[in-house]
Every structure is written in C-alpha cells, then in structure tokens.
Residue frames relative to the residue before (quaternion, step in Angstrom):
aa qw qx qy qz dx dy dz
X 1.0000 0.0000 0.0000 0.0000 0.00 0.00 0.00
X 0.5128 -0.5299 0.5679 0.3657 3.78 -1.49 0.37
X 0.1532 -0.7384 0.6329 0.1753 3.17 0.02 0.99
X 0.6886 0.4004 -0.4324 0.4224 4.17 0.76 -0.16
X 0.4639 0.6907 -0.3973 0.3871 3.77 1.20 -0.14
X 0.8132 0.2139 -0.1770 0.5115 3.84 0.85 0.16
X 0.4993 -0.5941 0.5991 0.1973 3.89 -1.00 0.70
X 0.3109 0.8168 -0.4860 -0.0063 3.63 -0.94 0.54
X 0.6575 -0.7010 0.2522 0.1130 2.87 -0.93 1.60
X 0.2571 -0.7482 0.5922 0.1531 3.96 -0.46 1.36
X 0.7055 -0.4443 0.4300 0.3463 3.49 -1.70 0.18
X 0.5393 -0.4081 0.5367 0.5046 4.23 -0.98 0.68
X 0.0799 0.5815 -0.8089 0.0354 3.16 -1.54 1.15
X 0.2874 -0.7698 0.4634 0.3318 3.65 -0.75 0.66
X 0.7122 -0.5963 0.3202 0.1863 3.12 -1.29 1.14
X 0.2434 -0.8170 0.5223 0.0235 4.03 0.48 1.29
X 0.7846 0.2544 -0.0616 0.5621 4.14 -0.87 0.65
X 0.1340 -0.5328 0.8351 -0.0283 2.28 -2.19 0.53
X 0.7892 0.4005 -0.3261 0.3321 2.92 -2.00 0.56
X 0.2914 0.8102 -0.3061 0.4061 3.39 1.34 0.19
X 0.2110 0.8134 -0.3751 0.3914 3.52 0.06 1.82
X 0.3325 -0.6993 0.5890 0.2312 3.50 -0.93 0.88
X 0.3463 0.5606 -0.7054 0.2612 3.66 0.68 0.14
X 0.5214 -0.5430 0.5805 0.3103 3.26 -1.61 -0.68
X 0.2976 -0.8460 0.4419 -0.0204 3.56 -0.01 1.38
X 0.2746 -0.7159 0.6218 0.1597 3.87 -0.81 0.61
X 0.1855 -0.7466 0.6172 0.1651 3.12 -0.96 0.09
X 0.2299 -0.6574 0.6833 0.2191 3.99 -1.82 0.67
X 0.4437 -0.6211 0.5936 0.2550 3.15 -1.69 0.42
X 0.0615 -0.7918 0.5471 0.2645 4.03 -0.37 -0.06
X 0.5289 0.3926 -0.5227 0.5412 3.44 1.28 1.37
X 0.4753 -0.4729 0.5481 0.5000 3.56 -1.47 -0.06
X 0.5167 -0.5669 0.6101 0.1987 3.49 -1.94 1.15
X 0.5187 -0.5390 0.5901 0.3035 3.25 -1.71 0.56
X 0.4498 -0.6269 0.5808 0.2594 3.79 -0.53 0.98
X 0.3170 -0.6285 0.6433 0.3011 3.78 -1.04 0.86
X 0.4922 0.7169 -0.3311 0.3662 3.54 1.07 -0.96
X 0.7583 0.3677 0.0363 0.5371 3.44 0.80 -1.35
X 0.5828 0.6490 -0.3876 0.2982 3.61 0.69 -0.68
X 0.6070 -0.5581 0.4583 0.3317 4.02 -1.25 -0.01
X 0.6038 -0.4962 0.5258 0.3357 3.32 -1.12 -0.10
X 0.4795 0.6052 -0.2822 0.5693 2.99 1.30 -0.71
X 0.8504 0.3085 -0.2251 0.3618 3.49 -0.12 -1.38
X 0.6237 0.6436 -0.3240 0.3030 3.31 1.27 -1.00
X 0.6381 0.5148 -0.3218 0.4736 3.57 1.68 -1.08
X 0.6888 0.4414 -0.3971 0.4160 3.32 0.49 -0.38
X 0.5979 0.5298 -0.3959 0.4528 3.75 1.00 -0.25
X 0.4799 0.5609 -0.2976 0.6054 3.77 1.48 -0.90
X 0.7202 0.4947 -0.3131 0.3721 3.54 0.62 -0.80
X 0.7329 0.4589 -0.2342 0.4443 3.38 0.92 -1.07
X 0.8229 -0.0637 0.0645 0.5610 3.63 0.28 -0.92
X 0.4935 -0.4724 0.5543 0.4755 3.89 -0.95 -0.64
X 0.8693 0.2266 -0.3011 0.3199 3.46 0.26 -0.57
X 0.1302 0.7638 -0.6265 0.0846 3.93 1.44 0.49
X 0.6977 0.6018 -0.3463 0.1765 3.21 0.46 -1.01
X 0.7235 0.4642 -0.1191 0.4969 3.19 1.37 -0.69
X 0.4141 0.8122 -0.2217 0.3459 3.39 1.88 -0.53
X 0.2044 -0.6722 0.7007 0.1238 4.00 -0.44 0.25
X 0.7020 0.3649 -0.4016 0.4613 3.70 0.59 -0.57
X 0.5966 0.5234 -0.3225 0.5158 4.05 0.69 -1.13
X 0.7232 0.4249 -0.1707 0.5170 3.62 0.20 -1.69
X 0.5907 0.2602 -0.4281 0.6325 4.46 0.82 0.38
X 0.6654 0.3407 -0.5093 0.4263 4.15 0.41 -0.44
X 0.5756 0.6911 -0.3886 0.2003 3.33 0.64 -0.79
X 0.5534 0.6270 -0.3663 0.4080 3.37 1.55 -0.38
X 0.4682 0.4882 -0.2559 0.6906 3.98 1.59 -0.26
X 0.0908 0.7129 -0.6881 -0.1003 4.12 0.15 -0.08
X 0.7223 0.3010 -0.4687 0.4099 4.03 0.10 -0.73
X 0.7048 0.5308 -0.4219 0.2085 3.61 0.73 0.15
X 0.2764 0.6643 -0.3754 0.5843 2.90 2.08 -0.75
X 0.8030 0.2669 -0.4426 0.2968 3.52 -1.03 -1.43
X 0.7363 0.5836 -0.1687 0.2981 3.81 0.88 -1.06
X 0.6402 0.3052 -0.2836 0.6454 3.31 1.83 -0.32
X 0.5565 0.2171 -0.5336 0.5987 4.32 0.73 0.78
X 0.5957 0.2102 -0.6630 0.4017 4.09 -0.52 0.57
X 0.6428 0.4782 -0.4433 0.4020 4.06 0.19 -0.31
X 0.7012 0.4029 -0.3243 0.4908 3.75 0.88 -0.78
X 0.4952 0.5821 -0.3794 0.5215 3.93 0.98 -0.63
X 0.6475 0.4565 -0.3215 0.5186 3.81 0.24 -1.32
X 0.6207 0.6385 -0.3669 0.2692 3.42 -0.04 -1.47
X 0.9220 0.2397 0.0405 0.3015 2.23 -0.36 -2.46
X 0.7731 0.2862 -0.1246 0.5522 3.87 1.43 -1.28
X 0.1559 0.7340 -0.6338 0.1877 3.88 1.04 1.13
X 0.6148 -0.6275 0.4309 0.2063 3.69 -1.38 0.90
X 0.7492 0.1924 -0.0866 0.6278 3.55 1.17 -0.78
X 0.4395 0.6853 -0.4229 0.3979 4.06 -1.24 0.17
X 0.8174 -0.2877 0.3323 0.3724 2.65 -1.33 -0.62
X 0.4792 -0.6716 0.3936 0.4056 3.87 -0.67 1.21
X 0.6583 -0.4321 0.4527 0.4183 3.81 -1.33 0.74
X 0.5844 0.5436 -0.4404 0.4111 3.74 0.52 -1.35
X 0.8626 0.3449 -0.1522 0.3374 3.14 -0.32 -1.61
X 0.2605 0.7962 -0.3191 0.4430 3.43 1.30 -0.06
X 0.7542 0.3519 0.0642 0.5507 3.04 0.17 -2.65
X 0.6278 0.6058 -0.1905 0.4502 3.49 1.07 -0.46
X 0.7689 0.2606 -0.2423 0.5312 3.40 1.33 -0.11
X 0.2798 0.5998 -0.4474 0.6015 3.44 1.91 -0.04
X 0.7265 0.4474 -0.4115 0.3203 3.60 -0.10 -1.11
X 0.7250 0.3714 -0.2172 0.5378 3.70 0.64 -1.06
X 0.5830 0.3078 -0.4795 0.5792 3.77 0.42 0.40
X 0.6560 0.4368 -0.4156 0.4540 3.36 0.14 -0.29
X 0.6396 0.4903 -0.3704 0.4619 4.03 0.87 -0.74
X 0.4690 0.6621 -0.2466 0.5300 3.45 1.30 -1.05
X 0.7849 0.4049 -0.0650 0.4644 3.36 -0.17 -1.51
X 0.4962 -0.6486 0.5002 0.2881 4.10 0.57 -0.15
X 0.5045 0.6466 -0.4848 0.3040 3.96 0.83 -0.18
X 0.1619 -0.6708 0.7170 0.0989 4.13 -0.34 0.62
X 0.4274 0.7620 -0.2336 0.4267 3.66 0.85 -0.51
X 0.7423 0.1694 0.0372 0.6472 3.40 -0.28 -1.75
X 0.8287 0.2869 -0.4206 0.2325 3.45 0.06 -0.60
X 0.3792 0.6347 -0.4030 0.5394 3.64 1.35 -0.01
X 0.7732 0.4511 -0.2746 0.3510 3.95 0.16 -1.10
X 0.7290 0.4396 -0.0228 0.5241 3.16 1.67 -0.92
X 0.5057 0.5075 -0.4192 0.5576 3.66 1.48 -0.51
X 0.5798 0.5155 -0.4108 0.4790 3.89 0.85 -0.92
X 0.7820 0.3284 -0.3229 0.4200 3.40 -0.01 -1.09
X 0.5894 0.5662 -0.4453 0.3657 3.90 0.93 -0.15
X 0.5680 0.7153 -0.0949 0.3958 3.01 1.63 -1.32
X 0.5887 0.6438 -0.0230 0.4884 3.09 1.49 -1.37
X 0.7122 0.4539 -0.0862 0.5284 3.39 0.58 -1.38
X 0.8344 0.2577 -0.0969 0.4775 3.54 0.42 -1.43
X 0.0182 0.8794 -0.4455 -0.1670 3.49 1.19 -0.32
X 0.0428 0.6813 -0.4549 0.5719 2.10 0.64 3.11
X 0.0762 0.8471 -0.5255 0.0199 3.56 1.12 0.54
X 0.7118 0.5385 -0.2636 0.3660 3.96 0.70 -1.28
X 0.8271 0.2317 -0.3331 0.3891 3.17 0.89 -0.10
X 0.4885 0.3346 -0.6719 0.4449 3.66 0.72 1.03
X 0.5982 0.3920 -0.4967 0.4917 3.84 0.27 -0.36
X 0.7720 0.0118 -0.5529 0.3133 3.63 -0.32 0.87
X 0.4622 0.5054 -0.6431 0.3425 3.87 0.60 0.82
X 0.5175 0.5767 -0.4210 0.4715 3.44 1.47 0.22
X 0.7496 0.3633 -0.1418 0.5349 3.81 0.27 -1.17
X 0.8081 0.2073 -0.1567 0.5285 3.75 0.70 -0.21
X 0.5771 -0.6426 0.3791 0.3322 3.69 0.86 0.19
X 0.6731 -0.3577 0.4345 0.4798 4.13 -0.94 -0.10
X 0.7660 0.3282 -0.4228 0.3562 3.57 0.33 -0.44
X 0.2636 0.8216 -0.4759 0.1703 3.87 1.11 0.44
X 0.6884 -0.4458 0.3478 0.4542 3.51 -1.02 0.08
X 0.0726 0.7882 -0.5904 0.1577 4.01 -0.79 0.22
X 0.6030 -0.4532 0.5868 0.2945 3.15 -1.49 1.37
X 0.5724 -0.6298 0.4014 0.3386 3.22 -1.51 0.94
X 0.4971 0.5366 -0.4495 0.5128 4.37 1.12 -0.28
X 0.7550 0.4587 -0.3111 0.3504 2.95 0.09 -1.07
X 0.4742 0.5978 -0.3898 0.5156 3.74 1.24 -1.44
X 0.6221 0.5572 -0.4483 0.3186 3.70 -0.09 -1.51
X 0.8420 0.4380 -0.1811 0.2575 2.88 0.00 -2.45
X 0.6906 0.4576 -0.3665 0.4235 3.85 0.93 -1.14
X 0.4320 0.4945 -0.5343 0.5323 4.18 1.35 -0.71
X 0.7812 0.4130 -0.3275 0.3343 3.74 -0.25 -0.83
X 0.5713 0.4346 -0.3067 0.6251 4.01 1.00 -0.43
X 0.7048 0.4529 -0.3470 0.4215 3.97 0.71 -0.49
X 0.6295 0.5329 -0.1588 0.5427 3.20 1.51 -0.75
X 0.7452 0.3906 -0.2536 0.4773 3.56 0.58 -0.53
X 0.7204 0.3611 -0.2919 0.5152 3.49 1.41 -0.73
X 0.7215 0.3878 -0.3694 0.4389 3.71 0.55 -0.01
X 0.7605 0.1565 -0.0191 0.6299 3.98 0.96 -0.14
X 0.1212 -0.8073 0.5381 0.2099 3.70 0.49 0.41
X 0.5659 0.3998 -0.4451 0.5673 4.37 0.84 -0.80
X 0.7307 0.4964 -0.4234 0.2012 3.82 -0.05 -0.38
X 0.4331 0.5838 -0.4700 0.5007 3.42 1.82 -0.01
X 0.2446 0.7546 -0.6084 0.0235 3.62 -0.34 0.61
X 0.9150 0.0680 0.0957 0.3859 3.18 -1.34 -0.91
X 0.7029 0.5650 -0.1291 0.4124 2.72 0.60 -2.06
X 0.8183 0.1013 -0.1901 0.5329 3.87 0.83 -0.31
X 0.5766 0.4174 -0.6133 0.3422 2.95 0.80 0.79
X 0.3324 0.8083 -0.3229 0.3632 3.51 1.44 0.03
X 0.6834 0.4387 -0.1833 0.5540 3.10 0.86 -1.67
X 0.5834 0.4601 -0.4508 0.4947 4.25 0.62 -1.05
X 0.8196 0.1486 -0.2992 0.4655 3.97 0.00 -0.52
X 0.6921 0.2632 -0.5515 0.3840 3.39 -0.08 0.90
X 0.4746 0.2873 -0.5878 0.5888 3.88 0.86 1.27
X 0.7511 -0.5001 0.3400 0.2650 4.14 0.19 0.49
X 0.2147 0.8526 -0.3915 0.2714 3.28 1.29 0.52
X 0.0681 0.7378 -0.5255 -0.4182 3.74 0.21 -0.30
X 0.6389 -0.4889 0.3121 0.5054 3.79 -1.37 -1.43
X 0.6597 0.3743 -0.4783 0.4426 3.19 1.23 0.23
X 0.2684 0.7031 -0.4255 0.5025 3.57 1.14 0.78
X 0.7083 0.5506 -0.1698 0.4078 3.26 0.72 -1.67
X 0.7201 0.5456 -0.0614 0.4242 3.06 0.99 -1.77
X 0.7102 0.2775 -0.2962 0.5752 3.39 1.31 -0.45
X 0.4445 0.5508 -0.5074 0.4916 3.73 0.84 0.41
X 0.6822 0.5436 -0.2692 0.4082 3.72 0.59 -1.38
X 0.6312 0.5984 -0.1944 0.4535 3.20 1.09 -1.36
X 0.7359 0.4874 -0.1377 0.4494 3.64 0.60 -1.27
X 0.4020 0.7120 -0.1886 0.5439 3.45 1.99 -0.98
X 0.7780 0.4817 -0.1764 0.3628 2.84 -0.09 -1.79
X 0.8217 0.4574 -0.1636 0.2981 3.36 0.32 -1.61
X 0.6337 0.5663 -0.2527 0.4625 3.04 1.61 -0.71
X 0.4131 0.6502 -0.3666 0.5217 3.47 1.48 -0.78
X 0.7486 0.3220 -0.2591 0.5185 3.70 0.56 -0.84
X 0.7117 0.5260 -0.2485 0.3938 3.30 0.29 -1.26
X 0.6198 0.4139 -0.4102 0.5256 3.79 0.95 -0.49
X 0.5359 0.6470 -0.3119 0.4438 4.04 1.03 -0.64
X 0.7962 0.3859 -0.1120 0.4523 3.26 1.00 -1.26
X 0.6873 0.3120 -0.3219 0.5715 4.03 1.78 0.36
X 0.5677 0.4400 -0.5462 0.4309 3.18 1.04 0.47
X 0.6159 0.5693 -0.3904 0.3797 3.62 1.04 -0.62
X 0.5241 0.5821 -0.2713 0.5593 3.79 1.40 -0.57
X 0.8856 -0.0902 0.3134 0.3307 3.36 -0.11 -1.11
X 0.2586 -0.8230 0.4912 0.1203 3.64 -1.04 -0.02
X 0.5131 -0.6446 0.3876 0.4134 3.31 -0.78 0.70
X 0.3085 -0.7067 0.6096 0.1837 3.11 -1.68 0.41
X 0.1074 -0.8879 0.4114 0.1756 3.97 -1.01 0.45
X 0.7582 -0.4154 0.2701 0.4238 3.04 -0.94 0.65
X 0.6402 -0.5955 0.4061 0.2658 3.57 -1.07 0.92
C-alpha cells in the first residue's frame, strides 16, 4: 500500500497555545544581551560557531552570557538537528514542530514549521498542526512520528513500544528512530529554556 496515499487520524489531544504561525516571529530577551560590540574573542567564536546570525540574535547574544554553555548546546543542536545521514532534515524539523506545539513555543514552532515547510514543500500540514493541534490528520509516517514527539514530550515512560512499533511499520529504521528521539528530546528542553528567557514577538 501507499502508505502516503491516505491521512490518519491520532487520539483527541487537547489543543496547548496560542499564537501559533508561519509568519516569521522576533523574539525579546527579559535579560540584558551580551553586546556583539563588546563581547570576547572567546565569545565571538563560539557565536561564529553556532549559527551565522548569533551575532545579531537576542536569543544567542542572552545565552552567550554562559559561553561554555552556549558552545555545548550549538555542537549538540548542529549534530542533532543538521547530521548528514538518519533521519530526513524535513522530518527532523517536523518533529521539533509538534513538541514545540505541545510544549507552548509559537517561537520554535514558527522557525521550524518554515524550515519543515521549506524542505518538503509541505506547507498544509504544519499550518494545520497549527490551526488544529498534533492530533490533525497526517500521512501515516508522519502520523507515527508527531504520536511519537507527543508521547515523548508530554510523559517520556509513555513513549513505549506501542509507538515505537507504529515508526517501524511506516519504514522508520533505528538509527532513524534515534535521530527523531534525539531531536525530540532537545527540543523538550530547548523550548523550556526560550520561554524562560523571553517571548516571542509579532509582527505589527
């Protein structure tokens, strides 16, 4: 069977957030930022390290004030999120999105529905895990992967079998798995760690 030829429906999950948008979203810090202007050599490589635009960031340029943590949470996001083999980038950015919808982050899930959106030129189905929540319709991989990012980010013991069952019988492998879990995981934290910082801003 086309296992991508049919939509299938996930258990009522209630719908978590507001504000929840492919625009493109700013973010505030509610700490003073580390001037780039002002910053070390030290701080500056590790911002060069993390993305191209730390420099310009409010989120990077408020971690930046922790530099061995900064350098240690972008080599764990970099690995994660932009590894060469695994799990496709899409689907990757695709389960960030539903832990992040889960999780309250308009933020991450806006920065990442684009880039999911991007990749798969698949726009309709983060704008309805936006407008209808994680339990929307979904190709049966895709169904798997967000039941498994809902599961792992609201109850980690409750991801069990049962969904990892369902990821290898839509074609998942385990180092697939492992980079879904992985990518899961971090965000579970990482969405914890920009709402506690700051808050999204919206477009005028």
């Amino acid at each position: 069977m086309n296992q991508t030829a049919k939509t299938v429906a996930a258990p009522r999950h209630p719908v978590s957030g507001e504000g929840f948008t492919l625009q493109e979203l700013q973010w505030a810090a509610w700490l003073t930022t580390v001037a780039a202007a002002s910053a070390t050599p030290e701080q500056l490589a590790v911002l060069d390290e993390s993305t191209p635009s730390a420099r310009t960031s409010p989120y990077y340029l408020t971690l930046l004030h922790d530099v061995d943590a900064l350098r240690e949470r972008s080599r764990l996001f970099n690995a994660v999120m932009y590894g060469q083999r695994g799990l496709p980038r899409a689907e990757r950015e695709l389960s960030t999105v539903a832990v992040s919808r889960v999780n309250g982050c308009p933020y991450c899930a806006s920065v990442h529905a684009r880039l999911y959106a991007q990749l798969a030129k698949d726009e309709d189905t983060v704008q309805r895990l936006f407008d209808e929540g994680v339990e929307t319709l979904l190709a049966p991989r895709l169904r798997a992967l967000v039941d498994y990012a809902v599961a792992l980010t609201e109850t980690p013991p409750a991801a069990g079998a049962k969904e990892l069952a369902a990821l290898r019988l839509v074609g998942l492998t385990e180092f697939e798995i492992l980079d879904a879990t992985n990518a899961i995981a971090m965000f579970a934290w990482a969405n914890r760690l920009m709402q506690t910082l700051g808050e999204p801003v919206y477009p005028a």
